[in-house]
mmJSON file of the N, C-alpha and C atoms, coordinates in Angstrom:
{"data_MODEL":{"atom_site":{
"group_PDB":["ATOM","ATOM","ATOM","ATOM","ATOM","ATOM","ATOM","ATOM","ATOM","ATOM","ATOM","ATOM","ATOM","ATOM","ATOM","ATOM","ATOM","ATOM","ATOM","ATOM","ATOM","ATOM","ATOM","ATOM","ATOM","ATOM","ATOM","ATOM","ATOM","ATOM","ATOM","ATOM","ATOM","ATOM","ATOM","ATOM","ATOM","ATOM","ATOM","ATOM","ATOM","ATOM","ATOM","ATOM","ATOM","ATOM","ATOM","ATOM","ATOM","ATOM","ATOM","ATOM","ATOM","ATOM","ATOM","ATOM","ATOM","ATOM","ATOM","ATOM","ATOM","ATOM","ATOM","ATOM","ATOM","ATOM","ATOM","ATOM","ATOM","ATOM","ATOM","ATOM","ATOM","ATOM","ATOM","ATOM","ATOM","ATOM","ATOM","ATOM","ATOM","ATOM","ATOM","ATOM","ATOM","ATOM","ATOM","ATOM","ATOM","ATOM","ATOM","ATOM","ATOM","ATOM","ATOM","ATOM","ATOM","ATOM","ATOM","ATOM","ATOM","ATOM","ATOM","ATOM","ATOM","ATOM","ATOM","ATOM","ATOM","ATOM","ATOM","ATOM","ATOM","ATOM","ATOM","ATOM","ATOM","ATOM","ATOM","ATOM","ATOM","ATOM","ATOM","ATOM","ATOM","ATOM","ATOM","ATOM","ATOM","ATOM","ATOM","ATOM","ATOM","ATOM","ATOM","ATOM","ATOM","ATOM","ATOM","ATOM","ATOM","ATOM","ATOM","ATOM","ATOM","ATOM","ATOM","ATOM","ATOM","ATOM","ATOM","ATOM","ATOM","ATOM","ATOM","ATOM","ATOM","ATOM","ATOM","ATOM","ATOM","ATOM","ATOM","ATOM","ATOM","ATOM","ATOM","ATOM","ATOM","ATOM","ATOM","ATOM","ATOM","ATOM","ATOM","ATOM","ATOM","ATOM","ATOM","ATOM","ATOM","ATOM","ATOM"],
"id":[1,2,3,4,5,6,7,8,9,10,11,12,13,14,15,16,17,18,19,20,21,22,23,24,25,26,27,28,29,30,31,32,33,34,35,36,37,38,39,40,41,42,43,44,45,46,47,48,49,50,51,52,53,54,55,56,57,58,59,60,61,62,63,64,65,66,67,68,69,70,71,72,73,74,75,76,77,78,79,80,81,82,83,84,85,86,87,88,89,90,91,92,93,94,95,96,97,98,99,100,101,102,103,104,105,106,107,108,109,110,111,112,113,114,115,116,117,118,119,120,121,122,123,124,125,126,127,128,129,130,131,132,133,134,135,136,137,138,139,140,141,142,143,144,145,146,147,148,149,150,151,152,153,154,155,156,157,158,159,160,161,162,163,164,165,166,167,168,169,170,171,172,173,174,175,176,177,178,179,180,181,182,183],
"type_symbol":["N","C","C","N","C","C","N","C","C","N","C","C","N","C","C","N","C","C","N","C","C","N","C","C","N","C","C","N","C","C","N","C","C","N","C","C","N","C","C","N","C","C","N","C","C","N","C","C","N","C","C","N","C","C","N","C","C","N","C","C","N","C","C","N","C","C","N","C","C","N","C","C","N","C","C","N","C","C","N","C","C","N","C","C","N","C","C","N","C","C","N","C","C","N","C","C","N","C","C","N","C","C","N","C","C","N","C","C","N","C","C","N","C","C","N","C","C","N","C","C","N","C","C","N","C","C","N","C","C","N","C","C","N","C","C","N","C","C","N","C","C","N","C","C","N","C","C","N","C","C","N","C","C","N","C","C","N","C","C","N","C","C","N","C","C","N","C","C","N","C","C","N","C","C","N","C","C","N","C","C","N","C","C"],
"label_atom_id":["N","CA","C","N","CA","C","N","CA","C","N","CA","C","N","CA","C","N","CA","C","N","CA","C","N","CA","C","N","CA","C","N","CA","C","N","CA","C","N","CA","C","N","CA","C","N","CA","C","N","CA","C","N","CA","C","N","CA","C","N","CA","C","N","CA","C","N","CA","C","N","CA","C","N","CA","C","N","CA","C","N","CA","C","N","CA","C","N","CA","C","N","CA","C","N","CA","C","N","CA","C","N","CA","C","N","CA","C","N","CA","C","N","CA","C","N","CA","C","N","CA","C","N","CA","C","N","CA","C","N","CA","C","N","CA","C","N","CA","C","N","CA","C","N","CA","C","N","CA","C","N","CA","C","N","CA","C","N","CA","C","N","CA","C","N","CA","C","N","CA","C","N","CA","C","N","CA","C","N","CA","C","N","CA","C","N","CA","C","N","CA","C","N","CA","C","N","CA","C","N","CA","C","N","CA","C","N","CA","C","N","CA","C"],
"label_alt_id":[null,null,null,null,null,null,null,null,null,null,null,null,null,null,null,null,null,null,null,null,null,null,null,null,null,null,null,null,null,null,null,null,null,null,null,null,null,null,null,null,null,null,null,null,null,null,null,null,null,null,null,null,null,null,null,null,null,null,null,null,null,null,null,null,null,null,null,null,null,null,null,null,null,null,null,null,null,null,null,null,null,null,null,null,null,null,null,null,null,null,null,null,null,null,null,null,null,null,null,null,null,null,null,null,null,null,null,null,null,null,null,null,null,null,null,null,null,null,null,null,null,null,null,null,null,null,null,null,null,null,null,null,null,null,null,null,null,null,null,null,null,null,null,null,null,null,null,null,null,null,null,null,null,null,null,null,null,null,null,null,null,null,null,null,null,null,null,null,null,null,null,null,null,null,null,null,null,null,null,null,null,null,null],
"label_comp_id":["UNK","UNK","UNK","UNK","UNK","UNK","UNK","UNK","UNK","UNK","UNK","UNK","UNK","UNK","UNK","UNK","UNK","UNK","UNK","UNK","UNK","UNK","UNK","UNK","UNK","UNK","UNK","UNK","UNK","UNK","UNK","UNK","UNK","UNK","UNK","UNK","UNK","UNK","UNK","UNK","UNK","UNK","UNK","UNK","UNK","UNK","UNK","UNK","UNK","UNK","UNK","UNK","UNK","UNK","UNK","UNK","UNK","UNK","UNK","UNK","UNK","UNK","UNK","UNK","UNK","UNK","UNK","UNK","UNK","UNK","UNK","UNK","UNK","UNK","UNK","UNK","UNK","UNK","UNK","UNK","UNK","UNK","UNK","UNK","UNK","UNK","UNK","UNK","UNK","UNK","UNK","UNK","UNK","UNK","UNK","UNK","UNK","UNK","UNK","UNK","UNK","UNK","UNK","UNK","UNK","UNK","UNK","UNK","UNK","UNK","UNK","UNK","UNK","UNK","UNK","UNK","UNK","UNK","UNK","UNK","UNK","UNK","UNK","UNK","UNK","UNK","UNK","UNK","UNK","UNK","UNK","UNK","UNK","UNK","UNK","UNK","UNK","UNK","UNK","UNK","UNK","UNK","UNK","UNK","UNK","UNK","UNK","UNK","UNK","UNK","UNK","UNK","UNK","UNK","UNK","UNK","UNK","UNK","UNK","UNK","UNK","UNK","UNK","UNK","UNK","UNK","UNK","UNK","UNK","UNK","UNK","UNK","UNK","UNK","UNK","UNK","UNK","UNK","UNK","UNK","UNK","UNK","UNK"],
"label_asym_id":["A","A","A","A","A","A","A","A","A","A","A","A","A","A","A","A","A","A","A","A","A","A","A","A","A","A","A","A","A","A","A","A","A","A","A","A","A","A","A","A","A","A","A","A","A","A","A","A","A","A","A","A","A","A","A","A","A","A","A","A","A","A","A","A","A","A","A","A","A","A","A","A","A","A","A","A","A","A","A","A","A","A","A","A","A","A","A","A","A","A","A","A","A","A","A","A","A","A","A","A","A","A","A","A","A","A","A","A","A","A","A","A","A","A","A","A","A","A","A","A","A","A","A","A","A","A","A","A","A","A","A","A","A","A","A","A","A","A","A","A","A","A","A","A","A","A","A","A","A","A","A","A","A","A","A","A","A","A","A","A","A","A","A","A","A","A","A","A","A","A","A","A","A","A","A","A","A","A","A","A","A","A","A"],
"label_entity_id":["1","1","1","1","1","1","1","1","1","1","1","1","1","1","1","1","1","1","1","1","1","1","1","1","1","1","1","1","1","1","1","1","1","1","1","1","1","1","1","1","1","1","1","1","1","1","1","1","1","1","1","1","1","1","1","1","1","1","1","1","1","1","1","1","1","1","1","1","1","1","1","1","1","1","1","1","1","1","1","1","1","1","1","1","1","1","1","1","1","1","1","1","1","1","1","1","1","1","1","1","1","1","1","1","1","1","1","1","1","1","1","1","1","1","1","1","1","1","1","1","1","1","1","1","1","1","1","1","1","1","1","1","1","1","1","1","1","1","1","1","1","1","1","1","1","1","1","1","1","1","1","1","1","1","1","1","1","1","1","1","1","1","1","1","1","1","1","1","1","1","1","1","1","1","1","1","1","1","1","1","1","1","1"],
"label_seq_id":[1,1,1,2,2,2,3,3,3,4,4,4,5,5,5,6,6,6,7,7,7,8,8,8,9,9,9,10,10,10,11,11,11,12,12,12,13,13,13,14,14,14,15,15,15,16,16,16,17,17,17,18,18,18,19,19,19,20,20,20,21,21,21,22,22,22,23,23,23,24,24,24,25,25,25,26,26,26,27,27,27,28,28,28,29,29,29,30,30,30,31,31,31,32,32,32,33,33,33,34,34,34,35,35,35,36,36,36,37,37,37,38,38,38,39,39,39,40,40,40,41,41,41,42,42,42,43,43,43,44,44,44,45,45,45,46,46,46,47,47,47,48,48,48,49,49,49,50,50,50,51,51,51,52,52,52,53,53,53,54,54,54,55,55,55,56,56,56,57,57,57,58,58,58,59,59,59,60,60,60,61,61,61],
"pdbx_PDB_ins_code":[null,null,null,null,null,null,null,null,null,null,null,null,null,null,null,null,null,null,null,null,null,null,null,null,null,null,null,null,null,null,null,null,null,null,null,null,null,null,null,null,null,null,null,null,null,null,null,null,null,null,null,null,null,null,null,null,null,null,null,null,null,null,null,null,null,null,null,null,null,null,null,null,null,null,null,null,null,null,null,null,null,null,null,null,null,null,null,null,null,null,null,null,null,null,null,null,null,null,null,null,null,null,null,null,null,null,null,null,null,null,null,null,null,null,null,null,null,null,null,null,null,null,null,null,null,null,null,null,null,null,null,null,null,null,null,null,null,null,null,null,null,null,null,null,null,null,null,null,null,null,null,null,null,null,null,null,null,null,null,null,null,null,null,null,null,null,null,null,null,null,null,null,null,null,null,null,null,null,null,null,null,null,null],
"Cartn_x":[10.969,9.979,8.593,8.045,6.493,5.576,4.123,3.399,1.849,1.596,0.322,-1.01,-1.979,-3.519,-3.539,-4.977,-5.746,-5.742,-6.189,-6.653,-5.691,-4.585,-3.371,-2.546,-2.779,-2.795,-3.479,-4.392,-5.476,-5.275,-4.921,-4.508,-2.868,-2.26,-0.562,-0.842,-1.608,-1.569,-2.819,-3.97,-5.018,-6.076,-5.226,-6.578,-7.578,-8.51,-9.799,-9.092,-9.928,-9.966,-9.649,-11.158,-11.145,-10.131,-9.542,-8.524,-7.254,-6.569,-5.656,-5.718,-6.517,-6.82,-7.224,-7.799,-7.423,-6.11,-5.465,-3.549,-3.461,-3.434,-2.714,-3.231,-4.216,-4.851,-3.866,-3.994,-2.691,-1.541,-0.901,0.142,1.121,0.415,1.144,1.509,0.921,0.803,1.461,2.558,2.564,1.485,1.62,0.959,0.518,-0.593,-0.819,-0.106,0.091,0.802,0.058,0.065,-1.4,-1.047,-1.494,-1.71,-2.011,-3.044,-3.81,-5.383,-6.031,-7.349,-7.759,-8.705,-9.034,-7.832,-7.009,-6.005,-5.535,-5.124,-3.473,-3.294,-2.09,-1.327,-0.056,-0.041,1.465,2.385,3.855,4.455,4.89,5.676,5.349,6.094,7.568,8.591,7.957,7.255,7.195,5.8,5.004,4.464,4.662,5.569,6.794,7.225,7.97,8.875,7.471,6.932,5.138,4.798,5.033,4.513,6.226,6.699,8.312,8.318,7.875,7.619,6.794,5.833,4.669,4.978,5.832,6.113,6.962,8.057,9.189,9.075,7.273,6.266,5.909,5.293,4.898,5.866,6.674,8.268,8.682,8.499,8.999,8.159,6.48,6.083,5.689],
"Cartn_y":[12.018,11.056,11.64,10.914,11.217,10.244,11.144,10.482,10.46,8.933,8.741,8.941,9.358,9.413,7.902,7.205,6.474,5.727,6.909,7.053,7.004,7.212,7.289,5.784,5.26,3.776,2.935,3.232,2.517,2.756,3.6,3.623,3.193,3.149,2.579,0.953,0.125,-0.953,-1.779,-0.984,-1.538,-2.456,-2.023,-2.942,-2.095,-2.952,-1.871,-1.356,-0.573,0.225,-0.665,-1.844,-2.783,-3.513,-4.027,-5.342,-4.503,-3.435,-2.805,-2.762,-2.416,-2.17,-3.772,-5.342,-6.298,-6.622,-6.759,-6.908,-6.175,-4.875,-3.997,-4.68,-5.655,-5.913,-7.375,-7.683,-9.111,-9.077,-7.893,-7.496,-7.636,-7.768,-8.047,-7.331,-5.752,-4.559,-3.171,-2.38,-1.174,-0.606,-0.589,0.64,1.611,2.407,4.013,4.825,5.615,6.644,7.754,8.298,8.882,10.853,11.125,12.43,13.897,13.141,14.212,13.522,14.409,13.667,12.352,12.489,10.932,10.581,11.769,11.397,10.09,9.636,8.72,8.577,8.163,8.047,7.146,6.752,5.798,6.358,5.81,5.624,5.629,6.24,5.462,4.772,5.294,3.68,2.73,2.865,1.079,0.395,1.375,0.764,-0.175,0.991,0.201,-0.866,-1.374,-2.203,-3.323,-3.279,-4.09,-4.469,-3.674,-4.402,-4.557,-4.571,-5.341,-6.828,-6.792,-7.818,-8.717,-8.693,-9.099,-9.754,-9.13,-8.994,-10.189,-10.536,-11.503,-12.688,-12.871,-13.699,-13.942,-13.94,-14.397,-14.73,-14.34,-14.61,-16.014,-15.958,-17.475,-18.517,-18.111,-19.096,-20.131],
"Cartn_z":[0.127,0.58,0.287,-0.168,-0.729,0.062,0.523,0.915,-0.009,-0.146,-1.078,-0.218,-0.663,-0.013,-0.683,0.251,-0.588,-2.06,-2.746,-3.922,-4.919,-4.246,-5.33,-4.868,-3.787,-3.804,-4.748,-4.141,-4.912,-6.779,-7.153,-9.199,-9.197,-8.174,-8.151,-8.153,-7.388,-6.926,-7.98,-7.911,-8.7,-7.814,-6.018,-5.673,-4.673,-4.539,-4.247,-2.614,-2.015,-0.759,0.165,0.339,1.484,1.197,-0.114,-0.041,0.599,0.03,1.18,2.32,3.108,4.585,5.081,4.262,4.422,4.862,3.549,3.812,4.931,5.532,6.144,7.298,7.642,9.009,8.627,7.936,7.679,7.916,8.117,7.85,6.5,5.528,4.176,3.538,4.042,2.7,3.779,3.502,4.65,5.332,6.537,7.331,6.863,7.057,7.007,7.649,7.566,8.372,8.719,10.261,10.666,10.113,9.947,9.227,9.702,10.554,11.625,11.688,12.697,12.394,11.99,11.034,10.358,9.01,8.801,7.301,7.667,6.684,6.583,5.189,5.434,3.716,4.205,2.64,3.014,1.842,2.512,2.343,0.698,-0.197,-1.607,-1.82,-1.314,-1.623,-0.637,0.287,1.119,-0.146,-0.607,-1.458,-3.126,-3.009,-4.677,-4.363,-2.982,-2.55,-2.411,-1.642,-1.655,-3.411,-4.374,-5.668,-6.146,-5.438,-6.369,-5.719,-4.769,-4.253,-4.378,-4.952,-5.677,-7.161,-7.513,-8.737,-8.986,-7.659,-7.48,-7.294,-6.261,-6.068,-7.629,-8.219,-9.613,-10.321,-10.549,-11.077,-10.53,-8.891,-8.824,-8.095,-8.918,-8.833,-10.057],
"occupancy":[1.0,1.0,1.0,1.0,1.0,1.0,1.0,1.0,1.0,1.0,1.0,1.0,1.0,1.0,1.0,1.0,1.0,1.0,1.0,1.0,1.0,1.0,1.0,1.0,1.0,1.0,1.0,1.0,1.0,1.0,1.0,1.0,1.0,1.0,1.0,1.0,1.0,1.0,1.0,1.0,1.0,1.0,1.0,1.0,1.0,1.0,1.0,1.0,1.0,1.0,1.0,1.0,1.0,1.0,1.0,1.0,1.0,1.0,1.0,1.0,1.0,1.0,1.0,1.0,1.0,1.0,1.0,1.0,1.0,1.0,1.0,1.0,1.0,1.0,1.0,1.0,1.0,1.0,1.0,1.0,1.0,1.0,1.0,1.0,1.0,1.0,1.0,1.0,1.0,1.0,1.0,1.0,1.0,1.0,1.0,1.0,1.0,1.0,1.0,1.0,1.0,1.0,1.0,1.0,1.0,1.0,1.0,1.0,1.0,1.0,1.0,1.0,1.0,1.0,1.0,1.0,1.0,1.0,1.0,1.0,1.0,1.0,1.0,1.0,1.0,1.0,1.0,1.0,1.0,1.0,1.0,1.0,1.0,1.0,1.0,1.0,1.0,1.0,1.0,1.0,1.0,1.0,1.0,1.0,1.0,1.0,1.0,1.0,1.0,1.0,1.0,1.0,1.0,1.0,1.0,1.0,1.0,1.0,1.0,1.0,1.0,1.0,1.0,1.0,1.0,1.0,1.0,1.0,1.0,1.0,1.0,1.0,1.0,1.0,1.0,1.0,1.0,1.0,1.0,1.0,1.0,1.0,1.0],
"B_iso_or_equiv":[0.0,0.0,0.0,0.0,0.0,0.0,0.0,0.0,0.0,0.0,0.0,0.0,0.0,0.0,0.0,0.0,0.0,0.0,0.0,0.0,0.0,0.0,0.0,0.0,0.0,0.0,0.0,0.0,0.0,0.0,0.0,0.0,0.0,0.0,0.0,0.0,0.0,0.0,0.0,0.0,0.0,0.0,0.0,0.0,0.0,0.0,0.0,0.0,0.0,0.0,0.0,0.0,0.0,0.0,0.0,0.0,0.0,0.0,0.0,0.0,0.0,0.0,0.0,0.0,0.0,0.0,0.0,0.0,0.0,0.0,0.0,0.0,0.0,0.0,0.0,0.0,0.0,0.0,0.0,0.0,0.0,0.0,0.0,0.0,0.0,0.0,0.0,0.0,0.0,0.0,0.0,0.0,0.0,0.0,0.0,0.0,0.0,0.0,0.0,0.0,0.0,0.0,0.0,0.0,0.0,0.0,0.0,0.0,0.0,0.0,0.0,0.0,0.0,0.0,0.0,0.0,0.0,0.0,0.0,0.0,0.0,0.0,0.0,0.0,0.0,0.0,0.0,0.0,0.0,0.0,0.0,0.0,0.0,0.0,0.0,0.0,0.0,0.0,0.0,0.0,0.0,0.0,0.0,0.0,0.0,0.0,0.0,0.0,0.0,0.0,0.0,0.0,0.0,0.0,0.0,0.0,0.0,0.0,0.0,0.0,0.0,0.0,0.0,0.0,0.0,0.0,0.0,0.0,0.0,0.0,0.0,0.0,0.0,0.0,0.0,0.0,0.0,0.0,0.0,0.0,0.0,0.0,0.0],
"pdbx_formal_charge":[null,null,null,null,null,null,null,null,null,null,null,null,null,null,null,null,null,null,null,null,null,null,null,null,null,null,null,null,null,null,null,null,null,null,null,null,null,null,null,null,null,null,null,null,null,null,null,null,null,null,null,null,null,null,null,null,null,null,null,null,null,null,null,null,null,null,null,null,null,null,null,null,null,null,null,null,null,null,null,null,null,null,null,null,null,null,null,null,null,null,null,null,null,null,null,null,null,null,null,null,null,null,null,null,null,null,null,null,null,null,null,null,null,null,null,null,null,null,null,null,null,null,null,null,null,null,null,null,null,null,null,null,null,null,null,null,null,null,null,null,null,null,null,null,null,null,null,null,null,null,null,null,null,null,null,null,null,null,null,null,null,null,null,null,null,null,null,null,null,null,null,null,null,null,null,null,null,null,null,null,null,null,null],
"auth_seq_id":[1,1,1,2,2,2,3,3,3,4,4,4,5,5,5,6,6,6,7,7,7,8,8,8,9,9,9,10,10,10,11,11,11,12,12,12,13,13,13,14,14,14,15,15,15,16,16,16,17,17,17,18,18,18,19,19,19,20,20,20,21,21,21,22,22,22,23,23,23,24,24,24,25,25,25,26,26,26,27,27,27,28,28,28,29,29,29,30,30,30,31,31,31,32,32,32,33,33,33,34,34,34,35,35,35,36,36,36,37,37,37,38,38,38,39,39,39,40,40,40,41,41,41,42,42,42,43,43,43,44,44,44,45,45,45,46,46,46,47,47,47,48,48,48,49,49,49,50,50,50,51,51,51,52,52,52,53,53,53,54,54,54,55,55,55,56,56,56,57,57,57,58,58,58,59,59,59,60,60,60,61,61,61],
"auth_comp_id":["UNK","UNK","UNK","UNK","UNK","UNK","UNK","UNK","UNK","UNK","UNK","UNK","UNK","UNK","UNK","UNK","UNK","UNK","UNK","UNK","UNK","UNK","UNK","UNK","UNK","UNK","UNK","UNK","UNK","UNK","UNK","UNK","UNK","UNK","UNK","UNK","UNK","UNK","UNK","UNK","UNK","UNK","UNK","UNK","UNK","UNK","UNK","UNK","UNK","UNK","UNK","UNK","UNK","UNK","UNK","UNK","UNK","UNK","UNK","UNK","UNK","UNK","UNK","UNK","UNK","UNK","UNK","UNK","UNK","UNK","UNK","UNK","UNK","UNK","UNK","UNK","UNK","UNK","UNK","UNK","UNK","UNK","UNK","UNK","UNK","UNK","UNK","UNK","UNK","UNK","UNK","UNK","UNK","UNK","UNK","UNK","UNK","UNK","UNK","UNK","UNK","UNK","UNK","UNK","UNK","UNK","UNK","UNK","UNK","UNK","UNK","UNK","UNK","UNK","UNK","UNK","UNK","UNK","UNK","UNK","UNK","UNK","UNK","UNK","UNK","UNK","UNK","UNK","UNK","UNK","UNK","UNK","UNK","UNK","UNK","UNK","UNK","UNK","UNK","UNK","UNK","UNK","UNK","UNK","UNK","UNK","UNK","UNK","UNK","UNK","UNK","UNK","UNK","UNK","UNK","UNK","UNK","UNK","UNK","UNK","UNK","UNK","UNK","UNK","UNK","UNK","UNK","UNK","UNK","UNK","UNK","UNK","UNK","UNK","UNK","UNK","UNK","UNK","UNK","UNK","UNK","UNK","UNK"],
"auth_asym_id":["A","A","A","A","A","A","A","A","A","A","A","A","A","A","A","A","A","A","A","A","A","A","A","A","A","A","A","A","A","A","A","A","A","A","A","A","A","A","A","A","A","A","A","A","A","A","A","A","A","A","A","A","A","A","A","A","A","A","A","A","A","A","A","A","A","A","A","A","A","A","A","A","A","A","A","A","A","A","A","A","A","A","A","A","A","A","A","A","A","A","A","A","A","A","A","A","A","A","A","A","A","A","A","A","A","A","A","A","A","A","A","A","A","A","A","A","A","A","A","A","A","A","A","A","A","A","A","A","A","A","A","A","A","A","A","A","A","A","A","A","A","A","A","A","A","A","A","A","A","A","A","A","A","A","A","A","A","A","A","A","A","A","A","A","A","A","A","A","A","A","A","A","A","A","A","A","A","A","A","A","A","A","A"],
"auth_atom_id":["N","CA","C","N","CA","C","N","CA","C","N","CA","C","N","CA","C","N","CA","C","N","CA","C","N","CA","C","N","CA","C","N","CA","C","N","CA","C","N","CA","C","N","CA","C","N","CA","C","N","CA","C","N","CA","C","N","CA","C","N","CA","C","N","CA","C","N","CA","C","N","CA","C","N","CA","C","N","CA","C","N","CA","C","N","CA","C","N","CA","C","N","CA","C","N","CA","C","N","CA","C","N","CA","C","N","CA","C","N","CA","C","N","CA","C","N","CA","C","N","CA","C","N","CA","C","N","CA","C","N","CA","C","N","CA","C","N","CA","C","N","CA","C","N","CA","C","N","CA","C","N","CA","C","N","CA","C","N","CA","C","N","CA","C","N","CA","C","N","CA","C","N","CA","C","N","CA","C","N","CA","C","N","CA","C","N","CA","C","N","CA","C","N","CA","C","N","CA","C","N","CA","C","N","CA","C","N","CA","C","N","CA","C"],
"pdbx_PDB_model_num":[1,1,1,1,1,1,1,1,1,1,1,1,1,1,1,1,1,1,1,1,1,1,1,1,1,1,1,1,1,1,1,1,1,1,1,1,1,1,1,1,1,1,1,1,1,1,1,1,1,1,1,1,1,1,1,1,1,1,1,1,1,1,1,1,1,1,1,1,1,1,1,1,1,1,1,1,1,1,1,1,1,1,1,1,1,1,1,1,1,1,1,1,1,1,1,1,1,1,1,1,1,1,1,1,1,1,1,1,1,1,1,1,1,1,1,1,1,1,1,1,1,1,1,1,1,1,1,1,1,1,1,1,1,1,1,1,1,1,1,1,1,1,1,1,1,1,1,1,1,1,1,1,1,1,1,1,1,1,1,1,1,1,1,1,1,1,1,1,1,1,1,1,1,1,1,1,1,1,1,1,1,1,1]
}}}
């Protein structure tokens, strides 16, 4: 299990900072996961599974 910072979201997914932490207040996109302090990072398979899903969305629309 691997955990992503930020930044490595953000070049996996392609979307900016605020639109993640949008979704994530939508509930559309995984959680952060708290780190310590101010860290968090997610998840990388819940993030793969988030753009396979995306992916299935365009497919059947």
């Amino acid at each position: 299990m691997r955990i992503l910072r930020l930044q490595d979201v953000i070049s996996y997914t392609g979307l900016a900072r605020s639109t993640i932490y949008k979704y994530v207040d939508e509930g559309s996109f995984p959680k952060p996961v708290p780190l310590g302090g101010r860290s968090v990072g997610w998840v990388e398979s819940e993030v793969q599974t988030w753009i396979k899903h995306a992916i299935r969305r365009r497919d059947n629309a």
